[in-house]
Backbone as a printed PyTorch tensor [residue, N CA C, xyz], in Angstrom:
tensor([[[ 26.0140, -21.7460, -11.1260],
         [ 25.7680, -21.8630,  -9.6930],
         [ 24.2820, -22.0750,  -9.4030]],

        [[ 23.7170, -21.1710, -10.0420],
         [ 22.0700, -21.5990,  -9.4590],
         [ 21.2080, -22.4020, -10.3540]],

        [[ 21.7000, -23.4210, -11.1820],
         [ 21.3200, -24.6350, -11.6210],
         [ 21.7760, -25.9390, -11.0630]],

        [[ 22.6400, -25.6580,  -9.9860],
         [ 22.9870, -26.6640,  -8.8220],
         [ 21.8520, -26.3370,  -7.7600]],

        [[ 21.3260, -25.1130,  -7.4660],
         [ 20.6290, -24.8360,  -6.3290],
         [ 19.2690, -25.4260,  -6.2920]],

        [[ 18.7150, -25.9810,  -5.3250],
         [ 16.5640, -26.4640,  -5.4970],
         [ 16.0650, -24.8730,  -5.2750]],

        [[ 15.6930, -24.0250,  -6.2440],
         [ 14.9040, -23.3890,  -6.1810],
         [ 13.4010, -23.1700,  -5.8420]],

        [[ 12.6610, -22.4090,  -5.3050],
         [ 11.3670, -22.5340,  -5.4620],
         [ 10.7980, -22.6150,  -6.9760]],

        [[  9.9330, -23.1340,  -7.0600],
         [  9.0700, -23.0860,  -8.1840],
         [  7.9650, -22.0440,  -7.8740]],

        [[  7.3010, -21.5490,  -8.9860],
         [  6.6850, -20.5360,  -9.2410],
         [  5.6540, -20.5550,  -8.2780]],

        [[  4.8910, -22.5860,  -8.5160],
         [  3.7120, -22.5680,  -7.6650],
         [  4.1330, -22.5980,  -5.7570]],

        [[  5.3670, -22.4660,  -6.1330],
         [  5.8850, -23.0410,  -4.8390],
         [  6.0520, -21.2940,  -3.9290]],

        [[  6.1980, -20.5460,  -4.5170],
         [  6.6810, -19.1160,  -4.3680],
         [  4.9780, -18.6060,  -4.3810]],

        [[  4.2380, -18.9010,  -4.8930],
         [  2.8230, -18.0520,  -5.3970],
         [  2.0540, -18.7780,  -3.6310]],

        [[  2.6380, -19.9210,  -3.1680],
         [  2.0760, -20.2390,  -1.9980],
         [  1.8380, -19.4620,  -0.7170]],

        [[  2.9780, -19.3630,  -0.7990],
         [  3.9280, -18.0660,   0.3760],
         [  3.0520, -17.3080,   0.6020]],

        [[  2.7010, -16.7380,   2.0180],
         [  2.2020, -15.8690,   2.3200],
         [  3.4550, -14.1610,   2.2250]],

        [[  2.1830, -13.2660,   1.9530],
         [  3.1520, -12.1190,   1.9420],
         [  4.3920, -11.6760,   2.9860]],

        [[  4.1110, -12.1300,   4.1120],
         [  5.1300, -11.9070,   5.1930],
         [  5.8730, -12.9410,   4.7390]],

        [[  5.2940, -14.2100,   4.6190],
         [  6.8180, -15.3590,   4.2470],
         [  7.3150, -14.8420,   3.1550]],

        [[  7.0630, -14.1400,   2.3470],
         [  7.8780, -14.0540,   0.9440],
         [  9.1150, -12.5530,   1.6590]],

        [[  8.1250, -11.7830,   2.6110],
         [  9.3030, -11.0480,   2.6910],
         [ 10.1740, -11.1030,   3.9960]],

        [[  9.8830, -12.7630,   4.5900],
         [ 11.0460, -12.8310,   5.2660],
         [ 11.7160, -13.3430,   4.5210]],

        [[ 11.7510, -13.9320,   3.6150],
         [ 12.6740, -14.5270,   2.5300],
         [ 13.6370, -13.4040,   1.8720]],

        [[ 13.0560, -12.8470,   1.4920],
         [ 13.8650, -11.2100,   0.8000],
         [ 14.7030, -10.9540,   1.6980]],

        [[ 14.0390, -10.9740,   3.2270],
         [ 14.9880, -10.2950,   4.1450],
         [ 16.3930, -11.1200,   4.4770]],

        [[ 16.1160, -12.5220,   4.7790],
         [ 17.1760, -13.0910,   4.9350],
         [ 18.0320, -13.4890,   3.7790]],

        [[ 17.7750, -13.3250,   2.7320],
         [ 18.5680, -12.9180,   1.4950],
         [ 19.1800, -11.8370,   1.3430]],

        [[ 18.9600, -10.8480,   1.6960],
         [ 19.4100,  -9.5470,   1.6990],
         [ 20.8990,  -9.1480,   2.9260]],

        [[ 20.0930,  -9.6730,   3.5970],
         [ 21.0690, -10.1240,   5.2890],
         [ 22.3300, -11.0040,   5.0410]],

        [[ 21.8200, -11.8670,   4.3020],
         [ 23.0320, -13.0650,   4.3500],
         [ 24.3910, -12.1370,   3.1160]],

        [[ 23.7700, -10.9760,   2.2010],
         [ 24.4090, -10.7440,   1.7160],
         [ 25.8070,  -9.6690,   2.3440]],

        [[ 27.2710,  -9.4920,   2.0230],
         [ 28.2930,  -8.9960,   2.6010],
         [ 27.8780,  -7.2770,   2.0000]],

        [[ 28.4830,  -6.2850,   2.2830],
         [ 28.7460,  -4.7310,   2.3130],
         [ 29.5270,  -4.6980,   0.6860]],

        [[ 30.5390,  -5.4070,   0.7540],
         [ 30.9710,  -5.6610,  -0.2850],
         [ 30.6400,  -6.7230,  -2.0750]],

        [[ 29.5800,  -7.1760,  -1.4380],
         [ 28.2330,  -7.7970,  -2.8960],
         [ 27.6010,  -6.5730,  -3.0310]],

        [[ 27.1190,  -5.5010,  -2.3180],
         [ 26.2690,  -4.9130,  -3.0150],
         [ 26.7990,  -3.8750,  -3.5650]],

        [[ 25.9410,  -3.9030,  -4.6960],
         [ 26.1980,  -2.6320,  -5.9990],
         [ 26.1530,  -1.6010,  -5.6680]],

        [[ 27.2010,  -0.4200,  -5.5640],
         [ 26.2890,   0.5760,  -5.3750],
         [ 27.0350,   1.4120,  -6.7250]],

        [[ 26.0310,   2.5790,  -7.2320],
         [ 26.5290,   3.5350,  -8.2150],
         [ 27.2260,   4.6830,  -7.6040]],

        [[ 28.3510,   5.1610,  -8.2090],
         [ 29.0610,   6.2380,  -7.4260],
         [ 28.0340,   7.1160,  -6.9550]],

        [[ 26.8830,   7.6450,  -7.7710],
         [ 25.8400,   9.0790,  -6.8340],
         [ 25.6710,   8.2320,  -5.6910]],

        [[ 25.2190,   6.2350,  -5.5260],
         [ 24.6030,   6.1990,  -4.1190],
         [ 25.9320,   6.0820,  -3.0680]],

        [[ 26.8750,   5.5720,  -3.6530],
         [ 28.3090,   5.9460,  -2.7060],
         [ 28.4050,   7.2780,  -2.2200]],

        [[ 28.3590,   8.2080,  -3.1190],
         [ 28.2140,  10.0610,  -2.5070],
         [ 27.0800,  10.5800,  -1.4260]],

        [[ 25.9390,   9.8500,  -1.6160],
         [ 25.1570,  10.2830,  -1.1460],
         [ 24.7330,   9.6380,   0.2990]],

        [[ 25.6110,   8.0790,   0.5770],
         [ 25.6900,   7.5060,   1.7240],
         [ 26.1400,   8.2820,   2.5250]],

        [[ 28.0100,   8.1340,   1.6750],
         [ 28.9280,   8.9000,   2.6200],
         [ 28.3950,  10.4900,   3.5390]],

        [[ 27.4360,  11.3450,   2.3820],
         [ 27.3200,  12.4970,   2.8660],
         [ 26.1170,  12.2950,   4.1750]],

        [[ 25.2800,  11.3150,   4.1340],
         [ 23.9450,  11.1180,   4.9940],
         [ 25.2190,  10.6740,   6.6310]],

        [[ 26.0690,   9.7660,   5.9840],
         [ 27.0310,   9.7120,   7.0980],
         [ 27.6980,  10.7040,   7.6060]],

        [[ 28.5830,  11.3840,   7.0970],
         [ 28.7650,  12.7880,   7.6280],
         [ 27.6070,  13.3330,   7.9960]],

        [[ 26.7540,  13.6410,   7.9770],
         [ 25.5570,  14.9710,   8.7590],
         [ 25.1870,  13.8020,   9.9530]],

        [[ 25.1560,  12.6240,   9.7700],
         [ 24.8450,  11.5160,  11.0460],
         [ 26.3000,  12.0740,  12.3000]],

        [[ 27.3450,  11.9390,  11.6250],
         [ 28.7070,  11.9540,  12.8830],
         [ 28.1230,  14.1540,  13.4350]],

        [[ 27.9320,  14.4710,  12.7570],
         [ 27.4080,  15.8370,  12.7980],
         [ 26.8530,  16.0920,  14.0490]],

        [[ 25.1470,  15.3680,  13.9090],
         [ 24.2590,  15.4470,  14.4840],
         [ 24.6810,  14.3360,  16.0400]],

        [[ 25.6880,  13.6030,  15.7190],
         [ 25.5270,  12.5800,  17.1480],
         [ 25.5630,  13.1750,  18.1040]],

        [[ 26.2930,  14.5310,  18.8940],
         [ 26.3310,  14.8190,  19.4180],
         [ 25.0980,  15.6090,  20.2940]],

        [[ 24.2720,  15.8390,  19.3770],
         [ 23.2400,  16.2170,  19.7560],
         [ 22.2100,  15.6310,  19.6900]],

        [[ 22.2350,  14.2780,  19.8200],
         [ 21.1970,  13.1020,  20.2740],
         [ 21.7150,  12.5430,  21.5850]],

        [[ 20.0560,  12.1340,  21.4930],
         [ 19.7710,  12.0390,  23.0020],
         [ 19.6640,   9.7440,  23.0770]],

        [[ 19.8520,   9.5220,  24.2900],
         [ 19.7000,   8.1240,  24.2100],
         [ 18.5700,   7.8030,  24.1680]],

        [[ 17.8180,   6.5110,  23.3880],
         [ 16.2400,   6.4480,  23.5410],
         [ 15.8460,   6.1540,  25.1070]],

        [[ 16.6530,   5.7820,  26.1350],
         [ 15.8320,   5.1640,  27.0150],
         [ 16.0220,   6.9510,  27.7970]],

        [[ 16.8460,   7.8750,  27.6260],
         [ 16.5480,   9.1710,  28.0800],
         [ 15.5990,   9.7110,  27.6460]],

        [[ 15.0320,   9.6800,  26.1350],
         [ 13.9560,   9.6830,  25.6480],
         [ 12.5510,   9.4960,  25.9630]],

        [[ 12.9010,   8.5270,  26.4020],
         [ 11.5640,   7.7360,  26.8770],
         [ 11.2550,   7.8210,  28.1100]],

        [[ 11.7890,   7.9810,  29.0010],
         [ 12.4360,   8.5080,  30.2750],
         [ 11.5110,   9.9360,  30.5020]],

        [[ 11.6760,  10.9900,  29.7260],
         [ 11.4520,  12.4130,  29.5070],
         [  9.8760,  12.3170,  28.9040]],

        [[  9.6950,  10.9200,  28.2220],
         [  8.2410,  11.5520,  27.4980],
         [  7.6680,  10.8520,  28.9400]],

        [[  7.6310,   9.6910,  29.2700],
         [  6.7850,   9.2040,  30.4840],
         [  6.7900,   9.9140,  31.7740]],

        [[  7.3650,  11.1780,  31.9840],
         [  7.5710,  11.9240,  33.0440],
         [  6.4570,  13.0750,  32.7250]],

        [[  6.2800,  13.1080,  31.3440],
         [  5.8620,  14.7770,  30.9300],
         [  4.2970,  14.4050,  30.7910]],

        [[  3.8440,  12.9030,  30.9180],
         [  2.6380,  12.2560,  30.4780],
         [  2.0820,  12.0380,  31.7240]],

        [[  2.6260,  12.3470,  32.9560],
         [  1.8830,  11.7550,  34.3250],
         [  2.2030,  13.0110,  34.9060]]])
């Protein structure tokens, strides 16, 4: 597959400014599905559990624009 693709070349990649190289990463990363990426069962365990304490905690978050709301009131 990726000997059909025009790749960058090295000098072509060494051009790139640092932000262009990592919007490149990014929209590579993006274009990829939930289901391409690897994960090892500890980072599967350790999603799921960051997800549970997230459904946990929702209830006791606040909306940002209430947020923001509350700090610009407490600042004037």
């Amino acid at each position: 597959m990726l000997r059909s693709m025009n790749l960058l070349s090295q000098d072509e990649l060494a051009r790139l400014t640092s932000p262009e190289r990592l919007a490149l990463i990014t929209q590579l990363w993006d274009s990829l599905d939930n289901e391409q990426l690897p994960m090892t069962t500890e980072q599967q365990t350790e999603l799921d559990r960051r997800m549970d304490a997230l459904d946990l905690d929702r209830p006791q978050c606040i909306a940002w624009t209430t947020l923001k709301s509350q700090l610009e009131r407490r600042s004037s």
